[in-house]
Backbone bond lengths (Angstrom), bond angles and torsions (degrees), N, CA, C in turn:
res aa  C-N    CA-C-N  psi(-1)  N-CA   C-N-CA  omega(-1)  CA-C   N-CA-C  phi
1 X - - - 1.464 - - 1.528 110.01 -
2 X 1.659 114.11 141.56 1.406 92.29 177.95 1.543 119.49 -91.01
3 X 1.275 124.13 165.53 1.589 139.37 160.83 1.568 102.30 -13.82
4 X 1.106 92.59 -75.95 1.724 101.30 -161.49 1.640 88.54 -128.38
5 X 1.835 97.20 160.44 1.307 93.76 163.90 0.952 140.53 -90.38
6 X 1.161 109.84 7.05 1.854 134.08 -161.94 1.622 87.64 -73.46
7 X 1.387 126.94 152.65 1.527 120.79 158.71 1.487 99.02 -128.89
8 X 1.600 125.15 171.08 0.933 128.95 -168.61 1.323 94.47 -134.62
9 X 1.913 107.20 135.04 1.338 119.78 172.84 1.275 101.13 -101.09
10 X 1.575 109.07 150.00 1.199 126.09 172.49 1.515 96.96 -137.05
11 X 1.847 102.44 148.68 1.524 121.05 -172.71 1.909 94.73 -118.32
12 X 1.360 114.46 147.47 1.287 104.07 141.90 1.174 105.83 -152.85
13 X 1.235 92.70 129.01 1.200 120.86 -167.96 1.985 131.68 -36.36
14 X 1.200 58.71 -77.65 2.188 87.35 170.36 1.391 148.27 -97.40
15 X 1.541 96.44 -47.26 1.130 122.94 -153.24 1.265 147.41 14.96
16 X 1.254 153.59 -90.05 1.910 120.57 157.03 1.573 108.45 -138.47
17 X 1.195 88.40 21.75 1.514 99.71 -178.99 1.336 135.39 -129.11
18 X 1.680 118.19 -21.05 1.119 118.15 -149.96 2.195 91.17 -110.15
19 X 1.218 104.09 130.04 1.524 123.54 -179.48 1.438 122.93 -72.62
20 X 1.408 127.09 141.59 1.403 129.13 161.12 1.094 108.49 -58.66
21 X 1.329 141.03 -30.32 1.800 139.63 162.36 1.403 104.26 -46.31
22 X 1.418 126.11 -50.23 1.762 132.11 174.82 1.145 108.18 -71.34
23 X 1.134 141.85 -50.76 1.222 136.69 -167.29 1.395 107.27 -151.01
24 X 0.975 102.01 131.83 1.865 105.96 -160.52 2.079 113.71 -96.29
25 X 1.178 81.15 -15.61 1.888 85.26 173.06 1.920 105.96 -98.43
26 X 1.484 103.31 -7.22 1.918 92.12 178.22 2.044 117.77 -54.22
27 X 1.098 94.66 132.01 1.364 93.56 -170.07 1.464 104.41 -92.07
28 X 1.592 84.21 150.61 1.710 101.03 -170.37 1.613 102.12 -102.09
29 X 1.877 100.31 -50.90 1.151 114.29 -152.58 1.628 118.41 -77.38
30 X 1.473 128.84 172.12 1.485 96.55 165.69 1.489 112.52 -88.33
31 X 1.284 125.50 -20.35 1.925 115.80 166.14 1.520 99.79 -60.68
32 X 1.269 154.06 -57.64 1.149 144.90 171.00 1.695 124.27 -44.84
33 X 0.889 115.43 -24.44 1.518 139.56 179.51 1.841 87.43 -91.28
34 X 1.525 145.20 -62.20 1.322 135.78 -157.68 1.467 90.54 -80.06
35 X 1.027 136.52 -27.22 1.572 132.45 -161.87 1.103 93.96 -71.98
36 X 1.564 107.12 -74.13 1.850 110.72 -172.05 1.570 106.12 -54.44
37 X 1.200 129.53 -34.03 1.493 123.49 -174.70 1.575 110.71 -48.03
38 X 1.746 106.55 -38.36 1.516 106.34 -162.24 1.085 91.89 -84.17
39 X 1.525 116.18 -34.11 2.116 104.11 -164.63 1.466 103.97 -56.93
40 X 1.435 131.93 -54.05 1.359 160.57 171.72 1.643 93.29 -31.07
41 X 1.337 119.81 -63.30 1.899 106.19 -167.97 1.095 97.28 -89.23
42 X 1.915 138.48 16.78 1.048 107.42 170.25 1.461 99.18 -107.98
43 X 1.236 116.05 4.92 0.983 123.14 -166.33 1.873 117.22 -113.10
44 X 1.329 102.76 25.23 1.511 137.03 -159.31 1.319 128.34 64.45
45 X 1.157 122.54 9.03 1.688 114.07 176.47 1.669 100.80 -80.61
46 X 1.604 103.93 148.03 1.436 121.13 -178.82 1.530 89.01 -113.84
47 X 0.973 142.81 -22.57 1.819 129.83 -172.01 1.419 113.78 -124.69
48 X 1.310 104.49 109.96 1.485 101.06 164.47 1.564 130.61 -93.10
49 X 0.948 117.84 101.08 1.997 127.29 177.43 1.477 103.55 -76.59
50 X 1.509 98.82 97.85 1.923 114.84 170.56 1.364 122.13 -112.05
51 X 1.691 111.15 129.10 1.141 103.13 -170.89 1.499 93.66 -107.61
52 X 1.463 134.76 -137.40 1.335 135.48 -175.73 1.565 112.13 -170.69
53 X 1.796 103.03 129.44 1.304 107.92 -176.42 2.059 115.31 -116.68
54 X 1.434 86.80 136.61 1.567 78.25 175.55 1.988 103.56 -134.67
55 X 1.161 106.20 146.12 1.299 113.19 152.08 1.370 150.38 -35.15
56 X 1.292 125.84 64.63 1.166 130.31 -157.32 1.944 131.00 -112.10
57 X 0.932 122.87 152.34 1.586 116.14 168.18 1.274 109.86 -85.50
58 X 1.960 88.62 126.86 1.485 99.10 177.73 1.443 123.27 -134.97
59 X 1.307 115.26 99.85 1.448 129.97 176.12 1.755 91.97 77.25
60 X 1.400 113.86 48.99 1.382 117.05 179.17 1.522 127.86 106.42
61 X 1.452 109.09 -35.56 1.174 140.67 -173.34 1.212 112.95 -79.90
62 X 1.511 140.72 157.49 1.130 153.19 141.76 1.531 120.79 -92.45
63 X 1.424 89.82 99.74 1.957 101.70 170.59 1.273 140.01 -72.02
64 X 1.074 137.09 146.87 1.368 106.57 -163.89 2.050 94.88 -127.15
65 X 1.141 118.81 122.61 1.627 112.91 -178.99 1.394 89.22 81.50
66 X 1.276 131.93 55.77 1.704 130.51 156.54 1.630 79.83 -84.80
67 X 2.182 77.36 155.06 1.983 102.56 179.99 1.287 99.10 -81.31
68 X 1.764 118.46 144.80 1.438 111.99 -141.63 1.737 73.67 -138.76
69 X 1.727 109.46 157.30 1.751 98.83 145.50 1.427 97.19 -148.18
70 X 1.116 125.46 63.61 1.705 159.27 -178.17 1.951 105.99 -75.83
71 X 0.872 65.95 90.86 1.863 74.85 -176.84 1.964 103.22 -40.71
72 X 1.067 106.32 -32.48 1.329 99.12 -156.79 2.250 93.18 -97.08
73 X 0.997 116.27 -8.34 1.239 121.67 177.52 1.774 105.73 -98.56
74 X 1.365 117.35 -8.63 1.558 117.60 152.80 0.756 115.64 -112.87
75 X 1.547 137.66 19.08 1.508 133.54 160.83 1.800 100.46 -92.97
76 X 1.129 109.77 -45.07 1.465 128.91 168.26 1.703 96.69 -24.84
77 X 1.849 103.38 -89.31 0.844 117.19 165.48 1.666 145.81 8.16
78 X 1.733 103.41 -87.98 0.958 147.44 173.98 1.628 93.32 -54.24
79 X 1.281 139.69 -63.94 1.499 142.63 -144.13 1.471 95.17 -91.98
80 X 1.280 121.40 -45.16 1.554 108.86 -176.91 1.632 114.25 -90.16
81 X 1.931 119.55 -0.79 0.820 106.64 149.15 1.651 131.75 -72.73
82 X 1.443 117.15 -29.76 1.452 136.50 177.31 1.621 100.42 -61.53
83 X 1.379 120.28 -27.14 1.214 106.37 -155.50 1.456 99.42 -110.50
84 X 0.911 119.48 0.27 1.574 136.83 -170.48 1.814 108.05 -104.93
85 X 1.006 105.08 -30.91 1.703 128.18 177.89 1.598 103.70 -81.20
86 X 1.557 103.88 -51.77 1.898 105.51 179.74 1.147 92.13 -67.50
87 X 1.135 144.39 -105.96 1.626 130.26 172.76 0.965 126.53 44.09
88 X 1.582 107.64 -89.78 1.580 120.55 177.08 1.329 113.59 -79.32
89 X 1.478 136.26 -33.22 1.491 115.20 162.78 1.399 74.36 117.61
90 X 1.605 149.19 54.90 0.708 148.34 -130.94 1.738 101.00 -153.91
91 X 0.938 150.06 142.67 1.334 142.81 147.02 1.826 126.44 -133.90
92 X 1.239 108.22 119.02 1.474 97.01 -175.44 1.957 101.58 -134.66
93 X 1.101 124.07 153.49 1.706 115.41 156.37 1.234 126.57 -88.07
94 X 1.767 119.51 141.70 1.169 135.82 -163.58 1.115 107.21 -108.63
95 X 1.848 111.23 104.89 1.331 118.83 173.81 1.607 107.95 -98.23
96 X 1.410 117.47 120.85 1.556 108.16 174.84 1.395 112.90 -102.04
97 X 1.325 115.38 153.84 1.452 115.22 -168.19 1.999 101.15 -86.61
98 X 1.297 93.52 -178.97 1.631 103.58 -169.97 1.455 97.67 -155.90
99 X 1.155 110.74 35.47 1.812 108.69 178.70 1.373 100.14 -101.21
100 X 1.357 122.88 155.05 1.827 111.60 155.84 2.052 65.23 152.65
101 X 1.563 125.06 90.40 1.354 108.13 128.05 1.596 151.13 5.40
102 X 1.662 87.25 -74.04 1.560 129.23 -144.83 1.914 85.62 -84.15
103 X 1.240 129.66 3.96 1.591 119.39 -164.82 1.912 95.38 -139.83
104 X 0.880 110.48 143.52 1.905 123.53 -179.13 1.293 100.00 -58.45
105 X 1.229 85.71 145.51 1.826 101.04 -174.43 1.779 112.15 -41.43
106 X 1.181 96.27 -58.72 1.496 120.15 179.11 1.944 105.36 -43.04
107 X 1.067 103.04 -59.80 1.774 112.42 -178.16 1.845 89.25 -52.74
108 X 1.024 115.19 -38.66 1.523 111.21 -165.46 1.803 125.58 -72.03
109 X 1.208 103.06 -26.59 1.383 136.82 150.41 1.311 144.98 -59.10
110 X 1.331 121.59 -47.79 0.960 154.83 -115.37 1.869 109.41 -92.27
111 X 1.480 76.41 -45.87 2.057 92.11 165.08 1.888 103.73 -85.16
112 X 0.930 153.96 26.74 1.107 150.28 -179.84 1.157 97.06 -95.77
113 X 1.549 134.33 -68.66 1.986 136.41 -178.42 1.357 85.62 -65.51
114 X 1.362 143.33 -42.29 1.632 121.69 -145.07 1.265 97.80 -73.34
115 X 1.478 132.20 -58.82 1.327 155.55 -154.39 1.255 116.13 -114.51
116 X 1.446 125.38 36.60 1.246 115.65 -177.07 1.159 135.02 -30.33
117 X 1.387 127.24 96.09 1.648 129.86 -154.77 1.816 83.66 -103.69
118 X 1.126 104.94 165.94 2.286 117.49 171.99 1.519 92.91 -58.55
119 X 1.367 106.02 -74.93 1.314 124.11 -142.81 1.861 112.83 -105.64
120 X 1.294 129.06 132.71 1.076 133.17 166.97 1.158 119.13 -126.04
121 X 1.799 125.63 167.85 1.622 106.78 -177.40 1.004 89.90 -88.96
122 X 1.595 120.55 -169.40 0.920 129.48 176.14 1.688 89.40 -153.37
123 X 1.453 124.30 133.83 1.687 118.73 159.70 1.328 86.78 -128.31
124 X 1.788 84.63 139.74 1.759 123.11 175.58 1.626 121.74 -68.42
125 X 1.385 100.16 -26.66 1.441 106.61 -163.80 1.203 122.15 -155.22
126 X 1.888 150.84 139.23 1.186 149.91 153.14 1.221 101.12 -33.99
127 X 1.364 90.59 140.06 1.651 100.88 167.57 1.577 100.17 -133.01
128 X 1.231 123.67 -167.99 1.584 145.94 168.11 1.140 127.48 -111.77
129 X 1.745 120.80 39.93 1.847 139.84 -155.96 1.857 88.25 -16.55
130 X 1.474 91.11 131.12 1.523 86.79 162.47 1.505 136.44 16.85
131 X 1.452 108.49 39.50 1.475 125.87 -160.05 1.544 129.58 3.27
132 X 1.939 86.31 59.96 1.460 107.90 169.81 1.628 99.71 -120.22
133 X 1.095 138.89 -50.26 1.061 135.55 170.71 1.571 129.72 -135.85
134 X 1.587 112.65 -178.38 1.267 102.05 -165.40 1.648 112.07 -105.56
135 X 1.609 121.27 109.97 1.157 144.86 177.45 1.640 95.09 -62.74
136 X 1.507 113.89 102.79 1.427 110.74 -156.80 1.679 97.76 -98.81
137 X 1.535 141.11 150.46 1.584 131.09 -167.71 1.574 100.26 -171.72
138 X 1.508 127.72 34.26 1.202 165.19 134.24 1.655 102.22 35.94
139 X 0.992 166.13 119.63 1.815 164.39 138.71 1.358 87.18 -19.14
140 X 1.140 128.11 -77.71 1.515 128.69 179.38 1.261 116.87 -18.73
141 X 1.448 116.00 -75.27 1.244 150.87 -165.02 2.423 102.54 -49.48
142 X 1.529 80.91 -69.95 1.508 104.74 -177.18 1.654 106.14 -57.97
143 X 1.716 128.30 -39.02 1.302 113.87 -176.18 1.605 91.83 -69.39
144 X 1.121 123.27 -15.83 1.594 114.49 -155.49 1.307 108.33 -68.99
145 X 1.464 97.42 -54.05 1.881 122.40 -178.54 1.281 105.04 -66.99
146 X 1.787 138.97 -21.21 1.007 136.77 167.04 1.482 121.25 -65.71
147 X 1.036 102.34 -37.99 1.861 103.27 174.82 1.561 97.65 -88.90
148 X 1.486 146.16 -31.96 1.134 118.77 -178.27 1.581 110.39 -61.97
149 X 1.676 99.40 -41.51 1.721 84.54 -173.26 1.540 126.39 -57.21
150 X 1.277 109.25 -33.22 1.444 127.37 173.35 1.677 101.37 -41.19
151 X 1.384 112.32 -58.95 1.322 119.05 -142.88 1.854 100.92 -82.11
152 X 1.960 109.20 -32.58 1.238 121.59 172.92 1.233 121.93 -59.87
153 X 1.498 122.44 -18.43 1.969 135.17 -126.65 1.681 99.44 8.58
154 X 1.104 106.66 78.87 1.402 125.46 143.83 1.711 114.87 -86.95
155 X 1.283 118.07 146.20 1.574 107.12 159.08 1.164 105.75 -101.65
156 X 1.162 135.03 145.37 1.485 161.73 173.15 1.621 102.23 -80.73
157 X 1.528 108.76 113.26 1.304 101.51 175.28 1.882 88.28 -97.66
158 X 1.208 107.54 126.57 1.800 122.88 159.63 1.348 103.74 -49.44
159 X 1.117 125.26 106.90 1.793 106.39 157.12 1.973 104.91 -98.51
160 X 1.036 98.54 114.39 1.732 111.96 175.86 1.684 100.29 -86.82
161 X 0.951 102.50 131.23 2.117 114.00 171.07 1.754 95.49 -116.25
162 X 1.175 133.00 -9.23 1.243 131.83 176.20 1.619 128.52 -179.63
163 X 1.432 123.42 170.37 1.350 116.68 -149.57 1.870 113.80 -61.23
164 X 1.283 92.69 -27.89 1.822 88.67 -163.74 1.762 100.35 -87.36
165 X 1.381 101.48 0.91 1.692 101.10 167.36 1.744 109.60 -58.40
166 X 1.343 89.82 -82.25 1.499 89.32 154.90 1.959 134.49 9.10
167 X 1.348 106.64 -67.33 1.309 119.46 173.14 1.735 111.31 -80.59
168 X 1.584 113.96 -31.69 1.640 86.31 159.61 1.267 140.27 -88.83
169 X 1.600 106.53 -14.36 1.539 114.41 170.10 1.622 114.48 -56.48
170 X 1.663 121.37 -24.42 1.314 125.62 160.63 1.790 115.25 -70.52
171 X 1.032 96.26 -43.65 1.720 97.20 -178.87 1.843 104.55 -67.59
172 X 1.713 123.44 -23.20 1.422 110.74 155.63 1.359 137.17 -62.67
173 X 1.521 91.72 -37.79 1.674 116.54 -174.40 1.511 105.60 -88.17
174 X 1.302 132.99 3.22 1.398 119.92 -171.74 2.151 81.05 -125.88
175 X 0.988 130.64 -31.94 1.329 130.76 159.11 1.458 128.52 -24.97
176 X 1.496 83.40 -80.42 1.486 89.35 -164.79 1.735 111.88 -115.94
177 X 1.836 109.14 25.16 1.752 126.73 168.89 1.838 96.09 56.35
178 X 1.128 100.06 61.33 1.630 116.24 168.76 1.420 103.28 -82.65
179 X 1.578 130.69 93.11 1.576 105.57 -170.15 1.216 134.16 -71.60
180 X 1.612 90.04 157.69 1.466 100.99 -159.29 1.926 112.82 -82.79
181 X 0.993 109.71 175.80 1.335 136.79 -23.67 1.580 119.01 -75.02
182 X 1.013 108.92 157.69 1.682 117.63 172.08 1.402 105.34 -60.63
183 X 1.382 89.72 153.74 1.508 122.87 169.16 1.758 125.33 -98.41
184 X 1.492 134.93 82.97 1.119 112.23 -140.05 1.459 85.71 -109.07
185 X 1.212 122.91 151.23 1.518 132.31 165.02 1.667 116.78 -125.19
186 X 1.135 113.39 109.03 1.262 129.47 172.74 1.615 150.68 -63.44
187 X 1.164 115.90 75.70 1.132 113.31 -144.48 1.826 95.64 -101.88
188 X 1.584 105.28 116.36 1.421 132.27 171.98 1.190 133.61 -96.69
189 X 1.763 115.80 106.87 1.426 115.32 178.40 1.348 107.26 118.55
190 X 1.608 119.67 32.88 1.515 113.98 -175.14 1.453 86.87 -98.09
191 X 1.492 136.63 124.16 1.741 126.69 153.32 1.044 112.39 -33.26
192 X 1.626 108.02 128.59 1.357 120.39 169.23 2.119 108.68 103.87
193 X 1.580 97.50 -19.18 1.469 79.81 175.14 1.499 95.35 -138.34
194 X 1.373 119.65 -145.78 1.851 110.43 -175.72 1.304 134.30 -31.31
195 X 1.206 154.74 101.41 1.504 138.52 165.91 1.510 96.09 -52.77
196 X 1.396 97.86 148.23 1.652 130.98 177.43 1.337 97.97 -81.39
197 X 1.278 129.14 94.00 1.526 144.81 -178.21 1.287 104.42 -144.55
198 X 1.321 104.04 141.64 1.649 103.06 175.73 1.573 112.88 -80.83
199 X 1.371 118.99 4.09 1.359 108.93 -179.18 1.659 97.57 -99.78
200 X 1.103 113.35 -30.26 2.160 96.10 169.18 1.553 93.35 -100.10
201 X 0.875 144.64 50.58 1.617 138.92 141.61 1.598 91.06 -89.61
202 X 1.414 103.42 -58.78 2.103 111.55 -168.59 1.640 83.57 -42.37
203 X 1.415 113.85 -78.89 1.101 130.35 -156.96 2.065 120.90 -21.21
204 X 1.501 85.86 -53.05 1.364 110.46 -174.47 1.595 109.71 -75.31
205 X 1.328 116.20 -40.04 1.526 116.46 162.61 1.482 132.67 -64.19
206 X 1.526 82.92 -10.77 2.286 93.37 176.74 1.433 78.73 -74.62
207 X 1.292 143.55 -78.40 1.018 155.00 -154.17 1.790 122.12 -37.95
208 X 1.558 108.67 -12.12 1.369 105.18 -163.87 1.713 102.66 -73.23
209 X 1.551 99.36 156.83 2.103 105.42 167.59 1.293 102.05 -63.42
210 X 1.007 110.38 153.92 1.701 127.46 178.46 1.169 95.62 -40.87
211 X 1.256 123.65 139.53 1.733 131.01 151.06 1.613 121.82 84.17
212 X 1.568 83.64 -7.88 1.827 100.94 -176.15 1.836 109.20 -48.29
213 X 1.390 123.01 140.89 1.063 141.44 139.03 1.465 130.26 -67.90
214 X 1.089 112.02 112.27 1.783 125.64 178.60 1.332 125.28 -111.17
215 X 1.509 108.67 144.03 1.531 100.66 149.13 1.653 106.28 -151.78
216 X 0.949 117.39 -155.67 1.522 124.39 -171.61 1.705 132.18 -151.89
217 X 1.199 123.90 156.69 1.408 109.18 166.81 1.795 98.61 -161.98
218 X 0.919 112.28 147.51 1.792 121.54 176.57 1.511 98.47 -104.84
219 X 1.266 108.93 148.24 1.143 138.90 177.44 1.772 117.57 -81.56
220 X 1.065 126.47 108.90 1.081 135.62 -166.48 1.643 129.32 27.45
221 X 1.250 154.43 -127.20 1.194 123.41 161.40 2.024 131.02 13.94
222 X 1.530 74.28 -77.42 1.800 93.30 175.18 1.674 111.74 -43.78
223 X 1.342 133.43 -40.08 1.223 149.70 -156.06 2.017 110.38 -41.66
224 X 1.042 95.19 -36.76 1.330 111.48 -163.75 1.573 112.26 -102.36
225 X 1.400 113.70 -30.45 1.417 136.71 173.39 1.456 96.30 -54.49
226 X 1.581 112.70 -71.41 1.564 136.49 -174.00 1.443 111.16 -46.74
227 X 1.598 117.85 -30.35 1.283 105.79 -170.07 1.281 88.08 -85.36
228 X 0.905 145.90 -46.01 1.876 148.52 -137.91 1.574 91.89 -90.37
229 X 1.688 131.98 -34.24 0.921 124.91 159.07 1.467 131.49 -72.43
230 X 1.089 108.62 -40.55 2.025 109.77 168.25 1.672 110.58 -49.07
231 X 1.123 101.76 -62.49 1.709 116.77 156.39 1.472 107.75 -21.50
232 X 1.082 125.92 -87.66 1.449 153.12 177.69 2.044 93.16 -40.07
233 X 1.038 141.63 -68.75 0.919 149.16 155.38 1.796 130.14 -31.85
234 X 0.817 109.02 -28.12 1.541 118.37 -158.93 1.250 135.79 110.50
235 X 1.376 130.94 4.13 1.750 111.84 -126.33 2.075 108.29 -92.61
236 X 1.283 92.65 168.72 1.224 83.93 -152.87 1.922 92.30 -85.29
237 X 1.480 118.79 -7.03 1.423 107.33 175.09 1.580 86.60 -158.34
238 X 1.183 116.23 174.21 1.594 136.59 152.20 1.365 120.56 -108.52
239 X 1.313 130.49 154.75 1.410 127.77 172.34 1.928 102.81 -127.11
240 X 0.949 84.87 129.65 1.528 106.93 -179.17 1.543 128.42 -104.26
241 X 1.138 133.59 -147.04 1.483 142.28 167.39 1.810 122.86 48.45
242 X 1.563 106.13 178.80 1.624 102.32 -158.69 1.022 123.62 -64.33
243 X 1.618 107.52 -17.13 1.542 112.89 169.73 1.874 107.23 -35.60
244 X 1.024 96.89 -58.09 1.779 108.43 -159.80 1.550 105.51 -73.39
245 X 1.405 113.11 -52.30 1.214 135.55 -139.02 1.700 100.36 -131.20
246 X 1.615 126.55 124.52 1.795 101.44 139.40 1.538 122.49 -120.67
247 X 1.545 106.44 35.39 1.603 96.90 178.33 1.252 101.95 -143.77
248 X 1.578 106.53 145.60 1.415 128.93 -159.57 1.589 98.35 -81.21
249 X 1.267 106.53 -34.83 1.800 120.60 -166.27 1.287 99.40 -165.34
250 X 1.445 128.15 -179.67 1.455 134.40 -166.41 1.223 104.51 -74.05
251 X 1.377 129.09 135.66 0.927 135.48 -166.46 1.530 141.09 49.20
252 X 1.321 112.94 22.47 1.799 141.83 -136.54 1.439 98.39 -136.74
253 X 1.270 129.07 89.19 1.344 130.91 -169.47 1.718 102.92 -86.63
254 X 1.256 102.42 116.02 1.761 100.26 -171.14 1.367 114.76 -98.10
255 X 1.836 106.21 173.73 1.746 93.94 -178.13 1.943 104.33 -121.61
256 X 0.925 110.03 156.47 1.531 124.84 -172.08 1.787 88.62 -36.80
257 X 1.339 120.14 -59.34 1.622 101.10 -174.32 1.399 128.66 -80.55
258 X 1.257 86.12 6.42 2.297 92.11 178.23 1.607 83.49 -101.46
259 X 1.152 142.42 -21.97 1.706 119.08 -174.12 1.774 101.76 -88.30
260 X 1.630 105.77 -23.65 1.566 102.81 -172.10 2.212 97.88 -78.19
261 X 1.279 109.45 -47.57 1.593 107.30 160.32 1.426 120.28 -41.07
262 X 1.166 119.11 -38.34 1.602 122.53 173.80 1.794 115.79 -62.30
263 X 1.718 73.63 -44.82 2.174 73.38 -174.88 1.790 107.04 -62.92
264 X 1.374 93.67 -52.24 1.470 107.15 -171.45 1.818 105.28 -51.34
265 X 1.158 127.34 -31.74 1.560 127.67 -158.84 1.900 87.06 -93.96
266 X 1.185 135.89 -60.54 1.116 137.67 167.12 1.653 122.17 -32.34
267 X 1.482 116.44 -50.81 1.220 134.40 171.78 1.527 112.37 -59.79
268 X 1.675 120.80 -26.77 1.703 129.05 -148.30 1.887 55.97 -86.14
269 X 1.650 116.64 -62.67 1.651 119.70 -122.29 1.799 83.23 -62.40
270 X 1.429 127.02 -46.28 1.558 113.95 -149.84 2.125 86.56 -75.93
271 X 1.107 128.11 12.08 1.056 111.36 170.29 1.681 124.13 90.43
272 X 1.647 104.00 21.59 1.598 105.16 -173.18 1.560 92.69 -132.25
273 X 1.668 111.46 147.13 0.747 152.00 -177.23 1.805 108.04 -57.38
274 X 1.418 116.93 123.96 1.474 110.06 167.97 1.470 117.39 -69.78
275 X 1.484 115.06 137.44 1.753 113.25 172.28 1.299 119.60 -82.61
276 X 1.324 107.35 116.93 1.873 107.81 173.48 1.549 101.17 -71.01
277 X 1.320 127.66 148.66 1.227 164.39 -176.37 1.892 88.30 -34.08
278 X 1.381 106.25 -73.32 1.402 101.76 170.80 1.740 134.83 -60.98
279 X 1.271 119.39 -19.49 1.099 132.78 135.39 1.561 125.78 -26.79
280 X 1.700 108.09 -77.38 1.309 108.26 166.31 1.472 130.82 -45.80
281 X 0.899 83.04 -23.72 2.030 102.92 -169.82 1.425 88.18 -71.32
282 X 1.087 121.71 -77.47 1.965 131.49 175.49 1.034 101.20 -5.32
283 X 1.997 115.31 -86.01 1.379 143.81 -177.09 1.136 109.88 -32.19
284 X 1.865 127.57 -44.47 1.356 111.29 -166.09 1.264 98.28 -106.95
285 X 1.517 139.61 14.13 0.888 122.40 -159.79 1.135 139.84 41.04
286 X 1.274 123.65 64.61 1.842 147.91 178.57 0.976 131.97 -128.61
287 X 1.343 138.19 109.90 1.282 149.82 -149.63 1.777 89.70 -90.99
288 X 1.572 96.17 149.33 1.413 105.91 -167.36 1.588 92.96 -78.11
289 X 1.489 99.50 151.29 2.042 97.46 173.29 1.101 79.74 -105.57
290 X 2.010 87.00 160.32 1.595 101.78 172.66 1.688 93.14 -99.33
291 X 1.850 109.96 150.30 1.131 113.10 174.19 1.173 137.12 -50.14
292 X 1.506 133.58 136.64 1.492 126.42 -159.88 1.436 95.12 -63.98
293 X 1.490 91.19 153.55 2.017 123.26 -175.13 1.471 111.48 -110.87
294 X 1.091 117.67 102.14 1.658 114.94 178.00 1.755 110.52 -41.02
295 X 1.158 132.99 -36.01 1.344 147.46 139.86 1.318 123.82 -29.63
296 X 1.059 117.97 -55.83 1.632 121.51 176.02 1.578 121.65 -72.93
297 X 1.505 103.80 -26.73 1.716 98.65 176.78 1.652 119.34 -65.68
298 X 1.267 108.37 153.55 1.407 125.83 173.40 1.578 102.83 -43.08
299 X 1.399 96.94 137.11 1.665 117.37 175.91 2.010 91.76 -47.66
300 X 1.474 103.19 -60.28 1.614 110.85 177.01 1.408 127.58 -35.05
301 X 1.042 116.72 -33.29 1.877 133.89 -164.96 1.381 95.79 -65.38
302 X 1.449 127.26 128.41 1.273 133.69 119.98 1.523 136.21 -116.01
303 X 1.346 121.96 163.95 1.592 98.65 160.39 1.377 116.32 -72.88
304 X 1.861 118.48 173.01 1.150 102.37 -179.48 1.580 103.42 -84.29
């Protein structure tokens, strides 16, 4: 059963992979990123998960929406989402991601003091992405991001892809007094680690630390399974959007606010309550930040 009945939607948006060739509304830009942010909380999501795209040469080529972690393309971001949200009268939380291997610890960080967003991901462990490449999440790397979050009060959303994740997101949080309890988010159906089945969703939820907060999302196919199962389960939010997912139905290429309408209409039917922005905040226990102060940043800080 869950905690409360309130559930919490989460959108993400983009994430560092998915193309305007796949889905033609994924946002690159940060006005495209503030637009969809507002449709999304008006449309019940309380969490927004933003990653960041920039234009780049690649292996000769000019890319257009390459996965970026450009300090100055999440400050972008971040400010015209805040300002796009005050606007409309709007409120949602800004979780920024911290994945990208392939970039120095430091680059990986780096917007966490600048931009104090609530929420960041956090992954526990290397994996083998769909055993095409290596989803890199370093001991190095992870004690690093463990004391920044501490030191930011960021919450660390856990993303677990499988069971023994689980046991290091405790060996972070019992480390370096990340408070408890965690926030774990479940992500089902990446090749190479959990299939999106409702029998290791159960599985993985016997498994949570006392008191833990959850939610979930499956990876393409899985996407829809996962919600009807988190549902079915308890969960304390869902995560949605193109990051994960780009089709509404077979062959039905969907947009970040028709998958956040889906969660929300699914969530009305099993009988739980949507979470307002401050709501979520409650649930995960997160104190509201006040918006960054051109004044308050480090003498050090620039954009790039």
């Amino acid at each position: 059963m869950a905690k409360t009945n309130k559930i919490i939607i989460q959108v993400c948006l983009c994430g560092a992979g998915t193309k305007k060739a796949q889905a033609p509304t994924v946002p690159y830009t940060a006005e495209e990123l503030a637009e969809q942010i507002v449709d999304c909380a008006k449309a019940g999501a309380s969490i927004a998960h933003i990653h960041v795209r920039e234009d780049k040469e690649v292996d000769g080529k000019l890319e257009i929406g390459y996965k970026s972690m450009s300090l100055q393309k999440f400050t972008d971001a971040v400010e015209a989402a805040r300002e796009a949200c005050k606007k409309a009268g709007v409120d949602i939380l800004i979780n920024l991601t911290t994945s990208g291997g392939e970039y120095d610890d430091q680059k990986r960080i780096q917007h966490l003091g600048a931009l104090k967003p609530e929420m960041c991901s956090f992954d526990p462990n290397t994996i083998n992405w769909a055993n095409s490449y290596i989803f890199e999440n370093s001991p190095r790397f992870l004690n690093y991001l463990a004391q920044e979050v501490v030191k930011q009060d960021v919450k660390p959303e856990f993303e677990v892809f499988d069971t023994g994740h689980i046991d290091s997101v405790m060996y972070y949080v019992d480390k370096h007094n990340i408070p408890k309890p965690p926030h774990i988010q479940f992500i089902m159906g990446v090749g190479g680690s959990m299939p999106a089945t409702t029998e290791n969703l159960a599985f993985l939820v016997g498994k949570l630390p006392e008191g833990s907060t959850w939610s979930v999302s499956g990876i393409g196919r899985g996407h829809l399974p996962m919600l009807l199962a988190g549902l079915a389960l308890g969960a304390d939010g869902l995560r949605v959007g193109l990051e994960d997912n780009i089709y509404y139905s077979r062959g039905v290429v969907a947009t970040n606010v028709q998958l956040v309408e889906r969660a929300v209409e699914l969530s009305k039917l099993a009988q739980r309550e949507i979470a307002t922005a401050d709501e979520a905040r409650e649930i995960l226990g997160i104190t509201r930040h006040t918006l960054r102060d051109e004044k308050t940043l480090p003498a050090t800080w620039k954009p790039e």
